[in-house]
C-alpha positions in Angstrom: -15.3 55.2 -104.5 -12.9 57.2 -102.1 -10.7 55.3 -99.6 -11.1 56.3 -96.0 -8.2 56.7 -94.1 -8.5 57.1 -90.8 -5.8 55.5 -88.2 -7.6 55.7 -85.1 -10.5 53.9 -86.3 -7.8 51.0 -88.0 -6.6 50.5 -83.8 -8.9 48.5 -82.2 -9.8 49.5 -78.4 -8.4 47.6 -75.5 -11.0 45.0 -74.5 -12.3 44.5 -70.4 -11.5 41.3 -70.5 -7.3 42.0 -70.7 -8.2 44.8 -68.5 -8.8 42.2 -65.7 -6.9 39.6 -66.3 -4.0 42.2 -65.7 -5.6 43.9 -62.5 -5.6 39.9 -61.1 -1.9 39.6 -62.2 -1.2 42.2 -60.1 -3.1 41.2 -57.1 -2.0 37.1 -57.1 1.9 38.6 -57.4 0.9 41.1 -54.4 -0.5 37.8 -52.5 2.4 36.2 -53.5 4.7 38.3 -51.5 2.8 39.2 -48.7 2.9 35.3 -48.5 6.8 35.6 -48.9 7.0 38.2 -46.1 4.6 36.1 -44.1 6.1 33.1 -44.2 10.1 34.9 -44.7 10.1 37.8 -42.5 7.1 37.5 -40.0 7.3 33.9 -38.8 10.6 33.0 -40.1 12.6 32.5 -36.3 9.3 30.3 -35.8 10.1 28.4 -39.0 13.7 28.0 -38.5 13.0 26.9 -34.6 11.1 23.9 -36.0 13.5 23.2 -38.5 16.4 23.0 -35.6 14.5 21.1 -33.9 13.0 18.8 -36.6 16.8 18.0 -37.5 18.0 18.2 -34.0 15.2 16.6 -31.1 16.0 16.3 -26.9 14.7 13.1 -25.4 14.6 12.2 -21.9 16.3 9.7 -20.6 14.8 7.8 -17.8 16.0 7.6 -14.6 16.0 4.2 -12.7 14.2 3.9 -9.1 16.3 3.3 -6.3 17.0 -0.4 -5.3 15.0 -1.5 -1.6 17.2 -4.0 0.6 16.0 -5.5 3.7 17.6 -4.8 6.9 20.9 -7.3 5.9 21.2 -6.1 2.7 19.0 -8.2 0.0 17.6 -7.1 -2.5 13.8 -6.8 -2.9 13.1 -4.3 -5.8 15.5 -3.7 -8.2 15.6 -2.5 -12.2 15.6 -4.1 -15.5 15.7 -3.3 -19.1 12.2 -3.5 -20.3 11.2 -2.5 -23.9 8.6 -0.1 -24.9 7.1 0.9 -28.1 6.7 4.9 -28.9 5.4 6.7 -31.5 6.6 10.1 -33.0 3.6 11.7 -34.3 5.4 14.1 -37.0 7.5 11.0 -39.0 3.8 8.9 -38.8 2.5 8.8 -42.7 -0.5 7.0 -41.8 -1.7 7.5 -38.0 -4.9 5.4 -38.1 -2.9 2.7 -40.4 0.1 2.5 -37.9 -2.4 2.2 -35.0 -4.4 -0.9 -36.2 -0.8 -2.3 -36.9 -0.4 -2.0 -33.6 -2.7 -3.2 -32.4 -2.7 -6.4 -34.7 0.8 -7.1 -33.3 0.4 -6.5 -29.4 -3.7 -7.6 -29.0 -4.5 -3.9 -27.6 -7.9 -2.7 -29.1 -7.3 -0.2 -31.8 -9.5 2.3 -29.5 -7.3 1.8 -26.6 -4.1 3.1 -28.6 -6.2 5.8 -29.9 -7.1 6.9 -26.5 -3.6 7.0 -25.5 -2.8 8.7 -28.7 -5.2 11.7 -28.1 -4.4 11.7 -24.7 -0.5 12.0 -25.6 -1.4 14.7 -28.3 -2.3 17.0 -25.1 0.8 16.8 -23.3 3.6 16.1 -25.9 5.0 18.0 -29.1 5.0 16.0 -32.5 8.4 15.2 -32.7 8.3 13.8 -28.7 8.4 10.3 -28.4 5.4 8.8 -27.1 5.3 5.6 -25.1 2.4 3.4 -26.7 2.9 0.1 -25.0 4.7 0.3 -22.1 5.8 -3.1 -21.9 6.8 -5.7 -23.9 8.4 -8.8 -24.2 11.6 -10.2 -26.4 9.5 -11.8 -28.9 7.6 -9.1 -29.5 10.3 -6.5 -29.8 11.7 -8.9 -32.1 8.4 -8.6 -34.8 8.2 -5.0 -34.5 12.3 -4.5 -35.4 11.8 -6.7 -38.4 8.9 -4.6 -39.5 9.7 -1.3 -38.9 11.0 0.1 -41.4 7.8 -0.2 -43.3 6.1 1.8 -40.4 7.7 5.1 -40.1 7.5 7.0 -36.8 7.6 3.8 -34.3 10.3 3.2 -32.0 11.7 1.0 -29.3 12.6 2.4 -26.5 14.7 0.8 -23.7 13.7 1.8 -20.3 14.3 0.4 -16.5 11.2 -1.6 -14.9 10.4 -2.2 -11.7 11.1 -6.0 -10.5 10.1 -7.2 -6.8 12.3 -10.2 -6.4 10.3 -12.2 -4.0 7.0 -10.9 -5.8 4.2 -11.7 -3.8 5.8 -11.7 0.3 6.4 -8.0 0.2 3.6 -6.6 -1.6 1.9 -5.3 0.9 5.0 -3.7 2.2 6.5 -2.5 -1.3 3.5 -1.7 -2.8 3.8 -0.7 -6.5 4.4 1.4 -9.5 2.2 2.0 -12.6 2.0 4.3 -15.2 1.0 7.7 -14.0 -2.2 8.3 -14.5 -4.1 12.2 -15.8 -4.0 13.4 -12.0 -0.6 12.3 -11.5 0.8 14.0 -15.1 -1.6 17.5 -13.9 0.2 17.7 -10.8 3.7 16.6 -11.1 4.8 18.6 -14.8 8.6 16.5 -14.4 6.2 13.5 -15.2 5.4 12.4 -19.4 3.1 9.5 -20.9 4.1 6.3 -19.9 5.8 7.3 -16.9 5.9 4.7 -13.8 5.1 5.7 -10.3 4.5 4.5 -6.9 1.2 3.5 -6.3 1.0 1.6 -3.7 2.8 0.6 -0.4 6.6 2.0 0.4 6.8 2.6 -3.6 3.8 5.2 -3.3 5.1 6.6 0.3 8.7 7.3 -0.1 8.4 8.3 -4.6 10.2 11.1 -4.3 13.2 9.6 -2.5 12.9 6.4 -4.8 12.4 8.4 -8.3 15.5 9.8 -9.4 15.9 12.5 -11.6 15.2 12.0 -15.7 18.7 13.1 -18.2 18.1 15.1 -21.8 20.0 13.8 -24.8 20.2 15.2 -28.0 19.3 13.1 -31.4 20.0 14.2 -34.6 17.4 12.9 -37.2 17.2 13.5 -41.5 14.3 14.4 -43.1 12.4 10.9 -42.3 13.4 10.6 -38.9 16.3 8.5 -38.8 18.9 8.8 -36.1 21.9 10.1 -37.6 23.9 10.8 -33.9 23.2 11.6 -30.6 24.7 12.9 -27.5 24.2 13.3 -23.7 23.1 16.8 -22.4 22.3 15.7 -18.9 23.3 12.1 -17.0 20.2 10.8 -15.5 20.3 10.3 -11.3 19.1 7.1 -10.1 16.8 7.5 -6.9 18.1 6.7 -3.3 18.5 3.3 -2.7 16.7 2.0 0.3 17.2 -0.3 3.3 13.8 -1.7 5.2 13.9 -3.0 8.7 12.1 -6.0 7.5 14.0 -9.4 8.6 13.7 -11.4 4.5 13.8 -14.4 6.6 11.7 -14.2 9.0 9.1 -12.7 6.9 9.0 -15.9 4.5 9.0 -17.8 7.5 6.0 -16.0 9.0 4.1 -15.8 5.7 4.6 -19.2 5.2 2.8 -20.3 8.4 0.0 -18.1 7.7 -0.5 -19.5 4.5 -3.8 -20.8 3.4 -5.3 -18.6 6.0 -6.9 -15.1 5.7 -4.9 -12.7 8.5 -2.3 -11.1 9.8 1.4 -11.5 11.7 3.5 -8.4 12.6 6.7 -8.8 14.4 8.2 -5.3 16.2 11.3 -4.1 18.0 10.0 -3.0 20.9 12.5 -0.7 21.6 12.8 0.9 18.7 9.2 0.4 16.7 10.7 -1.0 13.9 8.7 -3.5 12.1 10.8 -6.5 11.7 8.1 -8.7 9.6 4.7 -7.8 8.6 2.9 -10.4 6.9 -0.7 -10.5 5.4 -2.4 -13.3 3.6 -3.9 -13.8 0.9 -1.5 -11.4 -0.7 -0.6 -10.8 -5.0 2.0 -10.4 -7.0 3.3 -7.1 -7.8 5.2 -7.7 -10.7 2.2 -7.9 -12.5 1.5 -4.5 -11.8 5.1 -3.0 -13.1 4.2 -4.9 -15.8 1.0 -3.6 -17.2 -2.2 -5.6 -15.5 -4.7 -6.7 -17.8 -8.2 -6.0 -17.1 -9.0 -9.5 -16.7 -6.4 -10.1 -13.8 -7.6 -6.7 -12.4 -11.2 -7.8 -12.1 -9.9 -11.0 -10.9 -8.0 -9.6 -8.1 -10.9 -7.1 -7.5 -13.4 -9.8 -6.9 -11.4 -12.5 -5.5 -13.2 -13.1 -2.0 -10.7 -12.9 0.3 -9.8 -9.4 -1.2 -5.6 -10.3 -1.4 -5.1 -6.6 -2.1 -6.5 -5.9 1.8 -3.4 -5.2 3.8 -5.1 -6.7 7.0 -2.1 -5.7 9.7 -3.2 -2.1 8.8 -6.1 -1.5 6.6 -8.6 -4.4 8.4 -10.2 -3.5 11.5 -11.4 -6.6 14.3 -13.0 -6.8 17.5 -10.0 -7.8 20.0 -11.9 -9.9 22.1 -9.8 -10.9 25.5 -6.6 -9.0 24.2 -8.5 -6.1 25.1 -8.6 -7.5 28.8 -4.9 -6.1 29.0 -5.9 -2.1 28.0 -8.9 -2.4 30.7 -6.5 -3.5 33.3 -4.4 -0.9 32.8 -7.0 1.6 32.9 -8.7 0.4 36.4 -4.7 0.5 37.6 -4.6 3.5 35.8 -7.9 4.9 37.7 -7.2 3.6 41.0 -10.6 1.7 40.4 -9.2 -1.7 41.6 -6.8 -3.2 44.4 -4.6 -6.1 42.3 -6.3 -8.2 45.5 -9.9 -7.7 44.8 -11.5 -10.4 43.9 -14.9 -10.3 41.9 -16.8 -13.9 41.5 -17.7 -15.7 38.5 -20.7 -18.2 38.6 -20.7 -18.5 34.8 -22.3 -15.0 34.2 -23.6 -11.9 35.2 -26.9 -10.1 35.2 -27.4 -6.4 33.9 -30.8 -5.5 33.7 -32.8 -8.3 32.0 -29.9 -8.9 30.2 -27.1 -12.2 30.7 -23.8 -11.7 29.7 -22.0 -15.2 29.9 -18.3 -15.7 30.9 -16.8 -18.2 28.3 -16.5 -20.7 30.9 -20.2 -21.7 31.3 -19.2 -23.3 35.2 -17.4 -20.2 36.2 -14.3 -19.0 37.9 -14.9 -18.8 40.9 -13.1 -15.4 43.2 -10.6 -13.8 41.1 -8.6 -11.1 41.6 -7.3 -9.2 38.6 -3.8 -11.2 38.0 -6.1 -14.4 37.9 -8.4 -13.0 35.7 -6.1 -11.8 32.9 -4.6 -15.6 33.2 -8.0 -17.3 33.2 -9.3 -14.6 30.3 -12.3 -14.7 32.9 -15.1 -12.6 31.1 -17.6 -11.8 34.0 -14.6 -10.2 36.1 -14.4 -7.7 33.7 -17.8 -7.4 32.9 -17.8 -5.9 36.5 -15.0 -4.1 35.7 -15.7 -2.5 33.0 -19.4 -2.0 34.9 -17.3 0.1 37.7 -15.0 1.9 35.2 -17.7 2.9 32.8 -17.4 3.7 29.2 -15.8 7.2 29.4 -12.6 6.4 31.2 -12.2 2.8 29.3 -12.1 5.4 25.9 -10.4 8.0 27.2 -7.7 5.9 28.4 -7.6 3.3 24.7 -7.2 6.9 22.9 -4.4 8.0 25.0 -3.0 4.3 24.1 -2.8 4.8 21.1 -6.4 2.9 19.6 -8.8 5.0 17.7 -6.5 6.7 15.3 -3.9 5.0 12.8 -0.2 4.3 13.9 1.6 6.4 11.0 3.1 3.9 9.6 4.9 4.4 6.3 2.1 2.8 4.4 -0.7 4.4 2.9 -4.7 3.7 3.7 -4.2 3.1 7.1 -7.1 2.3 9.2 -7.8 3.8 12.8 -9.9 1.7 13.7 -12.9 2.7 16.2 -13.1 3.4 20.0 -17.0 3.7 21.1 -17.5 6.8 23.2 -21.3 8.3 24.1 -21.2 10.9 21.6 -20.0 8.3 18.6 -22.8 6.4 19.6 -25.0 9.6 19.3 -23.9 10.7 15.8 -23.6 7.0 14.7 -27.1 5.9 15.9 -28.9 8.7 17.2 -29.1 6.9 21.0 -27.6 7.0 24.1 -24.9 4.6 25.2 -26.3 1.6 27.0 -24.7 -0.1 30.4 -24.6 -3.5 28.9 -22.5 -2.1 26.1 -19.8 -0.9 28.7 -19.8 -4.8 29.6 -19.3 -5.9 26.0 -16.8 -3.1 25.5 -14.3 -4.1 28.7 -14.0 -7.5 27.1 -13.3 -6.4 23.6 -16.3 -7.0 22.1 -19.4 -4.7 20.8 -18.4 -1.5 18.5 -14.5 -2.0 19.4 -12.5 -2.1 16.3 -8.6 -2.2 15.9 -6.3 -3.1 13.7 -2.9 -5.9 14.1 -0.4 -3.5 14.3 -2.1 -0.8 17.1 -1.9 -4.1 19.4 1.5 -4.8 18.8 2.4 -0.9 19.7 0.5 -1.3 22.4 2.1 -4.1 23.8 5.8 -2.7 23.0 4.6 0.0 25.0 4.0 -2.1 27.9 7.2 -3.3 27.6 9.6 -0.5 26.8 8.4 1.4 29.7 5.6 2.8 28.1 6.4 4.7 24.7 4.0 4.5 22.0 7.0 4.6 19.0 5.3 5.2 15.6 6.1 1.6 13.6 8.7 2.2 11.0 9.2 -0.2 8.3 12.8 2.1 7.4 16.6 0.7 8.9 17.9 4.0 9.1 15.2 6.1 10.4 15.3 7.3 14.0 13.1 6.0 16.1 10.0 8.6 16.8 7.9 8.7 20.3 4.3 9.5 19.7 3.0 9.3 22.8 3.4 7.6 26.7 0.7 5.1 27.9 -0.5 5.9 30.8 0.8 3.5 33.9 3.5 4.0 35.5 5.7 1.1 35.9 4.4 -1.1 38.8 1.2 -1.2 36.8 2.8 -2.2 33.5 4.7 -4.9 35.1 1.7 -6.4 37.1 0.2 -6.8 33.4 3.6 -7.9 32.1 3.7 -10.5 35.0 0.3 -11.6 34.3 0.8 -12.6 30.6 4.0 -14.3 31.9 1.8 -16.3 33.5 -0.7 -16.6 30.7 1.8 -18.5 29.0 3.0 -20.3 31.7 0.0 -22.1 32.8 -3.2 -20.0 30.9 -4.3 -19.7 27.7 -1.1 -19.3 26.0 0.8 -22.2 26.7 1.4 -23.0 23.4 4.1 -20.8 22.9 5.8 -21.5 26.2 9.3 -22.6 26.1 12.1 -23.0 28.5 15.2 -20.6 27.6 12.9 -17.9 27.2 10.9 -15.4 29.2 7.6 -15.1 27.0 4.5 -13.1 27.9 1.1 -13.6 25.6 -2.6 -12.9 26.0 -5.3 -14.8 23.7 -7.9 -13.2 22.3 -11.6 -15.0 20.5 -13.2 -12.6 19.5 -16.8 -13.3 18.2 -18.2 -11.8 14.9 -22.1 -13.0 15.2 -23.8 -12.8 18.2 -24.7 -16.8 19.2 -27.3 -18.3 21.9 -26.1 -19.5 24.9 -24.8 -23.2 22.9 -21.9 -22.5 21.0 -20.9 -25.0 18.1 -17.5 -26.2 17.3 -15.6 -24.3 14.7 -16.0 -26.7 12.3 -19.4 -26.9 12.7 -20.0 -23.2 11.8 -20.2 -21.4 8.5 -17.1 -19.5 7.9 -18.0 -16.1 8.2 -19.7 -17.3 11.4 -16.9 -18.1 13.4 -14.4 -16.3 15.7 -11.3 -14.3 14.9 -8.5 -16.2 16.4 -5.7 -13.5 18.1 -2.7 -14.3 20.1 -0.6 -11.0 21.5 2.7 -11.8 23.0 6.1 -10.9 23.5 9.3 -12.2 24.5 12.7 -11.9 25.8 15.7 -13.8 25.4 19.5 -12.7 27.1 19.3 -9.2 25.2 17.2 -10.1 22.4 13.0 -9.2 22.7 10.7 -8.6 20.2 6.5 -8.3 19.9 4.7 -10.6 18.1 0.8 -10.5 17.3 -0.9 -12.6 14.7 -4.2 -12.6 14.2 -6.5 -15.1 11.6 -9.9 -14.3 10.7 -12.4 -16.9 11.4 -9.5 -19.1 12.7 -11.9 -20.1 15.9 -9.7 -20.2 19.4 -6.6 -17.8 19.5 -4.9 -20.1 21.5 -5.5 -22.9 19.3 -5.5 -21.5 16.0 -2.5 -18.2 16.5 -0.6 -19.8 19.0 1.3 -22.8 16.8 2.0 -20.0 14.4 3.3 -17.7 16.9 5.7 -20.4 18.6 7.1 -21.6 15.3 8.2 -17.1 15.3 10.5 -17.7 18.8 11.9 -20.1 17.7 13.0 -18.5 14.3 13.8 -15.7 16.7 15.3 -17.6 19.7 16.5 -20.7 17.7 15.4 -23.8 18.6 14.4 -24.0 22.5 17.4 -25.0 24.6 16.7 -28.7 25.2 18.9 -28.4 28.8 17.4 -25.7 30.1 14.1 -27.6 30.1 15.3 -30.3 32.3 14.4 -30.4 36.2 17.1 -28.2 38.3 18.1 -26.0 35.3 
């Protein structure tokens, strides 16, 4: 049998399956550099930016606020080292691990940090620090050091806080600073997480003076994150330190007579408008604030029923009562409406209408003329008054004195309280103004509202020769004229005369004294409407009784000042202001002059 030779048949033919597998050789080394170029060529400056940056990382370096001094130079906010935990995201291993690690040592719920952590992830790059507890204390810093090695990506960072030396005395004053919240970091891009601001009081009114400016240092980290050097780009700038016109000492003097109560004491320069003491009670403590307030001692401040965060010189609005006797003076004076001399008469009360309105003495006053009545606080006289003045020209003049509108003081939420006018009444209420609320409106009473400090303008004004000065709670800033009342200065004097002699032998004798020249005018004003028997304060619910105000001023040689404290519910302003506002001259005046009080001096 013949052998067949044939040498293309002996070569077997090349199967599909090589075919491929060297077609998808070819493509994964044609993936493989595209990838190359990708990653070499394409985004290799972006690469080699992260890796500078990865080994080489800014941080800020905060800034500490600028110190506030009262008016002799001590200290009542200042800075101190506080520790803070933050987290760089890119040296975390385990996020969610590191978290509830967190949370286990500091008592924050695990949700809480991972909140801040998403809100963090919005605003900061993965090798920023970000601030994860903004406070804590020794103790704690010293468990996390021990333990954090094992917990890559956490750091402590050092950082000034805020401290209010005398905590709660200034707070409604100072105000204070918490971390800024997602409003404050939109508007303001120099802010970061876990940055402190003013919120409240002089710390929210003057932040940009009492910020500073934030440095930039350089770190150099390894590949795990740890520090290896570091080195100052820019020096951080402290923000402008501060000096108030507040008087330290009298302040804790005024706030510790007023303790206990519910109200308000301002003390002014009269020449000048600067506020030398402004005290409100019940009042909080600040520091717990710059240090991170819990929700529990938010609520609890929130619901406390004397509402301590209520800065009641400012942001609390009262009925006057009989200081308001003084502005309706003026504007009859003002008006040409009344001789000095007239005399109206006071049996007890006076009819409008069907209606009664009772003078506080049920017996009467008898003839008074208008000096008389401001001494005696005689309420039908200026029911009659106020009848013959009539509501437009008692508002008209109050606005022009300043009521009605807020001062401008350098504190934030201030209240204008309210002047009734005919068209108020219409938009409030939908009615027209009745007669027998001009009556209740010439003795401070009805719809009028004002706050502490727009009486003790008011009263400066009478004083100074009539400037309205905005109140400024800052040493160095010039004094600033809003605004003339208008009398000229025979009228203001009558009035000045005629609380002289309040004090001297009206309602204000309390405060009398013998080396001194004080002026005052009492004020109870009522918050319910009552029959025609009144009870004794004691005898009345709380809420129920009056608001006790006492407005006075005083001179001594070249020393004068304004002084107006008011207590809600305290019952007579004589009574209940007037100790408190005594026990203020003589911090002012020193002790009275036991000589000049005896007979011949």
């Amino acid at each position: 049998m013949p052998i067949r030779s044939d040498s293309h048949d002996s070569q077997p033919a090349p199967k599909l399956g090589l075919i491929l597998l060297q077609f998808l050789t070819l493509v994964l080394f044609f993936c493989f550099g595209l990838r190359f170029w990708y990653l070499q060529v394409h985004k290799g400056a972006d690469f080699e930016e992260k890796a500078r940056q990865n080994q080489l990382r800014e941080e800020e370096v905060y800034a500490p606020r600028g110190r506030i001094l009262d008016r002799s130079g001590n200290l009542l906010a200042i800075n101190q080292p506080a520790y803070a935990l933050a987290i760089v995201r890119e040296d975390v291993e385990d996020e969610e691990a590191t978290l509830r690690q967190v949370s286990e040592w500091t008592s924050i719920p695990y949700e809480e940090l991972e909140e801040r952590m998403a809100k963090g992830r919005r605003k900061t790059k993965p090798f920023d620090r970000l601030i994860l507890v903004p406070d804590m204390d020794f103790e704690l810093v010293s468990l996390i050091e021990s333990n954090k090695i094992y917990w890559p990506g956490l750091e402590i960072v050092i950082r000034p806080r805020r401290v209010y030396l005398q905590g709660p005395l200034l707070a409604h004053i100072l105000g204070y600073v918490a971390e800024a919240n997602e409003k404050e970091l939109g508007e303001r891009p120099e802010l970061s997480m876990g940055d402190m601001v003013g919120k409240q009081g002089l710390e929210y009114m003057i932040e940009d003076r009492l910020r500073g400016e934030k440095g930039l240092k350089r770190v150099e980290v390894d590949a795990t994150g740890r520090r290896l050097k570091e080195f100052m780009v820019e020096q951080p700038r402290a923000g402008e330190s501060i000096a108030l016109s507040i008087d330290l000492g009298l302040q804790e003097k005024a706030s510790k007579l007023l303790e206990g109560q519910a109200g308000g004491i301002v003390v002014l320069d009269p020449d000048t408008g600067k506020v030398l003491a402004l005290v409100t009670q019940p009042t909080y403590d600040n520091n717990a604030f710059a240090a991170g307030l819990t929700r529990t001692q938010w609520n609890a401040l929130r619901s406390h029923p004397r509402n301590p965060l209520q800065n009641r010189v400012i942001q609390s609005v009262y009925p006057p009562g009989s200081v308001w006797k003084l502005l309706v003076a003026g504007c009859a004076l003002h008006e040409n409406m009344v001789d000095p001399n007239e005399t109206f008469f006071c049996g007890g009360s006076y009819r409008l209408g069907r209606r009664v309105f009772r003078c506080w003495r049920s017996w009467g006053h008898g003839n008074e003329n208008l000096m008389e009545a401001l001494v005696d606080s005689c309420d039908v006289y200026f029911y009659q008054l106020g009848e013959r003045l009539g509501v437009d020209r008692i508002s008209k003049f109050a606005f022009a004195c300043g009521f009605g509108k807020p001062t401008g003081i350098d504190l934030p939420h201030e209240k204008g309280g309210l002047v009734p006018t005919r068209a108020w009444k219409r938009k409030r209420f939908n009615e027209p103004w009745h007669g027998g609320e001009t009556l209740n409106l010439a003795i401070g009473q009805g719809f009028t509202l004002v706050q502490p400090l727009q009486v003790a303008r008011f009263v400066a004004a009478l004083l100074n020769g009539g400037k309205l000065y905005k109140p400024s709670l800052l040493r160095d800033e010039a004094p600033l004229v809003q605004g003339d009342v208008p009398m000229d200065e025979a009228q203001r004097q009558l009035i000045l005369e005629a609380m002289v002699k309040t004090v001297e032998e009206g309602t204000a004798r309390r405060i009398k004294r013998p080396d001194a020249v004080l002026g005052g005018k009492t004020g109870t004003a009522q918050v319910i409407r009552i029959g025609t028997e009144r009870l004794d304060k004691e005898d009345m619910p709380y809420m129920h009784r009056d608001h006790a105000w006492l407005a006075s001023w005083g001179q001594k040689g070249d020393k004068r000042y304004v002084v107006i404290c008011m207590i809600e519910h305290g019952g007579h302003g004589g009574s209940a202001a007037g100790p408190l506002v005594r026990e203020i001259y003589n911090y002012l005046f020193g002790e009275p002059d036991a000589e000049a009080a005896k007979p011949g001096n």
